[in-house]
C-alpha positions as CSV (number, residue, x, y, z in Angstrom):
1,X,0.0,0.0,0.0
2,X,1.5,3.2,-1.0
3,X,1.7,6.3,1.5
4,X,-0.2,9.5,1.0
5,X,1.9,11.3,-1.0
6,X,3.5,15.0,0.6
7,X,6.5,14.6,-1.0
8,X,8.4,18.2,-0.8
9,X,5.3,20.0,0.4
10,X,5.6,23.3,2.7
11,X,3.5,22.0,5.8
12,X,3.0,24.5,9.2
13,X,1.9,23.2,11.5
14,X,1.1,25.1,15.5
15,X,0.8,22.8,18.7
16,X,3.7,19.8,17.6
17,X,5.9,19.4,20.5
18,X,3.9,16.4,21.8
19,X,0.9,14.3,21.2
20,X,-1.3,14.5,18.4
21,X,0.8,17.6,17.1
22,X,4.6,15.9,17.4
23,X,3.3,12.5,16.1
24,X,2.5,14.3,12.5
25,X,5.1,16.3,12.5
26,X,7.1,13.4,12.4
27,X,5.3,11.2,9.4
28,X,5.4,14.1,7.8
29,X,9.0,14.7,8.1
30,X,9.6,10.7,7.2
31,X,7.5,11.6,4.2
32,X,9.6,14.2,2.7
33,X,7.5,16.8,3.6
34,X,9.1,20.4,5.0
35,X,7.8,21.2,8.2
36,X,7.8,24.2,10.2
37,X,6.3,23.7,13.5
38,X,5.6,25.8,16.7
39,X,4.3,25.5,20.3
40,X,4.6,27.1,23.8
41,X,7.3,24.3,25.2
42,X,10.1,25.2,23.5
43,X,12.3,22.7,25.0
44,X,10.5,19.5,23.5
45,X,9.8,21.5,20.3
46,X,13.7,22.0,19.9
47,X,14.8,18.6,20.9
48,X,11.9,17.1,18.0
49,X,13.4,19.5,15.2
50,X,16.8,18.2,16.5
51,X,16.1,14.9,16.5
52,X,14.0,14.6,12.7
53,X,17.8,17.1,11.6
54,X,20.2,14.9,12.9
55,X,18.2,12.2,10.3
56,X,18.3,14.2,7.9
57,X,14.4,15.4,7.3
58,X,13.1,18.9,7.2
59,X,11.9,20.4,10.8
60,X,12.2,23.5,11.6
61,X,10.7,24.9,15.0
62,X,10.1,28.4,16.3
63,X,7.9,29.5,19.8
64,X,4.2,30.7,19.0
65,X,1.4,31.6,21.7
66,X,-1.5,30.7,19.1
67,X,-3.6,33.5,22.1
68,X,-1.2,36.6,21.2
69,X,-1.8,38.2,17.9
70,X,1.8,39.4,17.6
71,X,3.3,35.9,18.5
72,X,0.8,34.3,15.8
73,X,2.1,37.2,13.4
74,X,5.7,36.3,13.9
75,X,5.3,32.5,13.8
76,X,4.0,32.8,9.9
77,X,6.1,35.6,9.1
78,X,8.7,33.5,9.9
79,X,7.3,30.3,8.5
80,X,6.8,31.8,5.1
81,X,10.5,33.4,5.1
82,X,11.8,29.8,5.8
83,X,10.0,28.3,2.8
84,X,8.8,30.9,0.7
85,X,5.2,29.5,0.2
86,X,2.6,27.8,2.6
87,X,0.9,24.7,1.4
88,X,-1.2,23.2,3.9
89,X,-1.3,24.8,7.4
90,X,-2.8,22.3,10.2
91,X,-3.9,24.2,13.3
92,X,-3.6,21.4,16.2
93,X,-2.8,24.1,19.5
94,X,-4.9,23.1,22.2
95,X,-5.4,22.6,25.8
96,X,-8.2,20.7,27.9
97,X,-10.0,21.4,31.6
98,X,-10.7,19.2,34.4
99,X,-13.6,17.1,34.2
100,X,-16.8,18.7,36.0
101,X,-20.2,19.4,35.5
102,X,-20.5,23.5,34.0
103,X,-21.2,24.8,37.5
104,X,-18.0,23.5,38.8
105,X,-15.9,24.5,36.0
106,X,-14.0,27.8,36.6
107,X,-14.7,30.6,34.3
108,X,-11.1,31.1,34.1
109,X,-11.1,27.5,32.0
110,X,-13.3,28.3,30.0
111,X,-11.9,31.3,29.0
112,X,-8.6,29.9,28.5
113,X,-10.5,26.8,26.4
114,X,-11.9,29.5,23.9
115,X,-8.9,31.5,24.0
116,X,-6.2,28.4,22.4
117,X,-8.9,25.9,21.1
118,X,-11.3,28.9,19.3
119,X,-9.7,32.2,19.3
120,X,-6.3,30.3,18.7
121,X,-7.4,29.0,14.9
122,X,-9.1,32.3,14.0
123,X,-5.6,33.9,14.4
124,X,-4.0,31.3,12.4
125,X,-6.5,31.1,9.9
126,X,-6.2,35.0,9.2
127,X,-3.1,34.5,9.0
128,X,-3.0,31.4,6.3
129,X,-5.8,32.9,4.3
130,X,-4.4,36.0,3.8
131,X,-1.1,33.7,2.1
132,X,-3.1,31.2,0.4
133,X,-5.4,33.6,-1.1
134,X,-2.2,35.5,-2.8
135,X,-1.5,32.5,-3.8
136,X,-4.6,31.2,-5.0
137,X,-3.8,27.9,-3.6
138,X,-3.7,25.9,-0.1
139,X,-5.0,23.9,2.4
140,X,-6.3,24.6,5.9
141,X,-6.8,21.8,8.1
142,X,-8.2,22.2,12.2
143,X,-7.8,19.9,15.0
144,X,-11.4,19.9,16.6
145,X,-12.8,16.7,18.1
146,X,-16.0,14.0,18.6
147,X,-16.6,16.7,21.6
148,X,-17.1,19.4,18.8
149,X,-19.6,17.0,16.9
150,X,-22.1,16.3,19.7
151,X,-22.5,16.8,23.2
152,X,-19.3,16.3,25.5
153,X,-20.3,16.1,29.4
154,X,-17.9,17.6,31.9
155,X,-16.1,19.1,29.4
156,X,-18.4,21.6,28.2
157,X,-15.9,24.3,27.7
158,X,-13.5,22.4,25.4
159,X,-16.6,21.1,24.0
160,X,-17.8,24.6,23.2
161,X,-14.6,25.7,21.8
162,X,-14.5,22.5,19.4
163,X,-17.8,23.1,18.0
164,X,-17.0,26.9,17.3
165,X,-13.7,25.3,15.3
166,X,-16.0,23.1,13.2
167,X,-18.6,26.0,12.3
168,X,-15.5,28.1,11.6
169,X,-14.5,25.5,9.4
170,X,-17.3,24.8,7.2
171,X,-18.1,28.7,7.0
172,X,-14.6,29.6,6.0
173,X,-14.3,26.6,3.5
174,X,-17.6,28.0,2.0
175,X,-15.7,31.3,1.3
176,X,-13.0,30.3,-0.4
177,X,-13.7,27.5,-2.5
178,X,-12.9,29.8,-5.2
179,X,-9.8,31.0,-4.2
180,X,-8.8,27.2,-4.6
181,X,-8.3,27.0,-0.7
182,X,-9.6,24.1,1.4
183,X,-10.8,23.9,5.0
184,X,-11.0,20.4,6.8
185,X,-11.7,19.4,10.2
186,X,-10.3,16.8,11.9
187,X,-12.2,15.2,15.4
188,X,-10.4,12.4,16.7
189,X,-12.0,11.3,20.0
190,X,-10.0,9.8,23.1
191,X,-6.4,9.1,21.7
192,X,-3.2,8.5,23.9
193,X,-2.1,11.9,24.6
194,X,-0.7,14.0,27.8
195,X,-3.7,15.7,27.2
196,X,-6.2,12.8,27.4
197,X,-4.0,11.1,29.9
198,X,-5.3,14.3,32.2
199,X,-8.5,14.4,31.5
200,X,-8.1,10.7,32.5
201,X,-6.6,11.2,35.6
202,X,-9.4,12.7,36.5
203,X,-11.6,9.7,36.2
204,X,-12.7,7.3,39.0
205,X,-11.5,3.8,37.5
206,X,-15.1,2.9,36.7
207,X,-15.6,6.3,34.7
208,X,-12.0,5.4,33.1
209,X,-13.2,1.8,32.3
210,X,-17.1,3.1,31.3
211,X,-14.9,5.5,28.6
212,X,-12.8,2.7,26.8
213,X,-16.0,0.3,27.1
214,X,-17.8,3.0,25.3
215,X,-16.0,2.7,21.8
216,X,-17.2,-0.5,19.9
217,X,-13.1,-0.9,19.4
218,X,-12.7,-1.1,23.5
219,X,-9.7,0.7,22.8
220,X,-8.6,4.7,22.5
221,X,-7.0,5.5,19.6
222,X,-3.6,6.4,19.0
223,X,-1.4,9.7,17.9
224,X,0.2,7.6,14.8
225,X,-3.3,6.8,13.8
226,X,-4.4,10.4,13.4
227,X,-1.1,11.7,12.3
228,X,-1.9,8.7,9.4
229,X,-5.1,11.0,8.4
230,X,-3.7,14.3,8.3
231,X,-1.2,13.0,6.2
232,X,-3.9,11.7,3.6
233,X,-5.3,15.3,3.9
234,X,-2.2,17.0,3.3
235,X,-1.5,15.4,0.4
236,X,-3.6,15.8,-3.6
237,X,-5.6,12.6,-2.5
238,X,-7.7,14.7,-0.4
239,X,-8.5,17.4,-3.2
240,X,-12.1,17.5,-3.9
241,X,-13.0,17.7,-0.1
242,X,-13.2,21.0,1.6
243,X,-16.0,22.1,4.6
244,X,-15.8,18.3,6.5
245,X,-15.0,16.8,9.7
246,X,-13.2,13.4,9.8
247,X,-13.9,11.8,12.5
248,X,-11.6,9.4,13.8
249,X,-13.1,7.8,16.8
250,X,-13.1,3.7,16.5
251,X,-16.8,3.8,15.9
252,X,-17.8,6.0,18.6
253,X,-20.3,8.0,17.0
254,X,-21.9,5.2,14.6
């Protein structure tokens, strides 16, 4: 079976210093791709372009606060003097909340939720569109989630935020179909990650074991599996499908 194709593509890519976001940074630096990622924790985002250089792939990294329009600014700025062009830009930034019931979540989370997982891809998107659309050409793809598709308790806030990123998404790809620009959404559900593994921790072992049991595949899903999609999105394969969600979630949602 042959590999989606992103041979030599210019790929940005925000939140890839760990989980979801590092494991696709990688496959797409195995598949010849050029990526230029960013993220808050610099130290891990260093060591990963480090570590895909010393191979001999193309990873370039450089700190972005997806929250702070200047920071967001910088990060493409810099992005688009390292390659020159922007061909698919995947915005993955994201944080979580503890598990409670809306009451008991602070507003402070919330905030904070809509601020990275909502506020966070409208920045970025700005910022791609306003490239692509120069160029007549690109690719936009979000990270939303199952919790963005239907109703997520106890984690209404993230929930919130991910269903803003999918109405962004289908509005936006709507806009400029075109200008030969696609928007995609991508909503895995419960996959190995720091940032499932907290939500996790703050499970009682039958709520833990009542989530797994819950997907028909009694299993979460993991980073390489998602990073596996993306990669079939950034590449041509994916280029008659603009304004949808993939959802990634072991049969979850059937």
């Amino acid at each position: 079976m042959t590999a989606s194709d992103v041979t030599g593509k210019h790929i940005v890519i925000t939140g890839g210093a760990s989980g979801i976001g590092a494991e696709t940074v990688t496959l797409l630096a195995q598949r010849k791709a050029n990526v230029f990622f960013g993220d808050r924790n610099q130290k891990d985002g260093l060591a990963l372009a480090d570590s895909l250089k010393e191979k001999g792939l193309s990873a370039s990294f450089f700190v972005v606060d997806v929250t702070d329009v200047e920071s967001v600014s910088a990060f493409y700025k810099q992005a688009t003097k390292t390659f020159g062009k922007i061909d698919v830009g995947l915005n993955n930034a994201g944080v979580d909340h503890d598990p409670a019931r809306m009451l008991d979540v602070p507003d402070e989370d919330y905030h904070r939720n809509i601020a990275v997982n909502l506020t966070g891809v409208w920045l970025c998107m700005k910022q791609l569109l306003a490239h692509m659309v120069e160029n007549n050409n690109g690719h936009i793809i979000n990270l939303a989630s199952i919790a963005g598709t239907s109703g997520a308790p106890m984690i209404s806030a993230y929930s919130a935020a991910k269903h803003g990123v999918i109405g962004l998404t289908k509005s936006v790809a709507i806009e400029y179909a075109r200008s030969n620009i696609r928007v995609n959404a991508v909503c895995p559900s419960f996959v190995q990650t720091p940032m499932v593994d907290h939500v996790m921790s703050g499970l009682n072992d039958r709520q833990r074991a009542s989530l797994v049991n819950a997907n028909p595949m009694k299993r979460l899903g993991k980073p390489e599996e998602i990073a596996s999609a993306i990669a079939w999105l950034c590449s041509d394969e994916s280029s008659f499908m603009t304004g949808h969600s993939v959802v990634l979630d072991g049969g979850l949602t059937a």
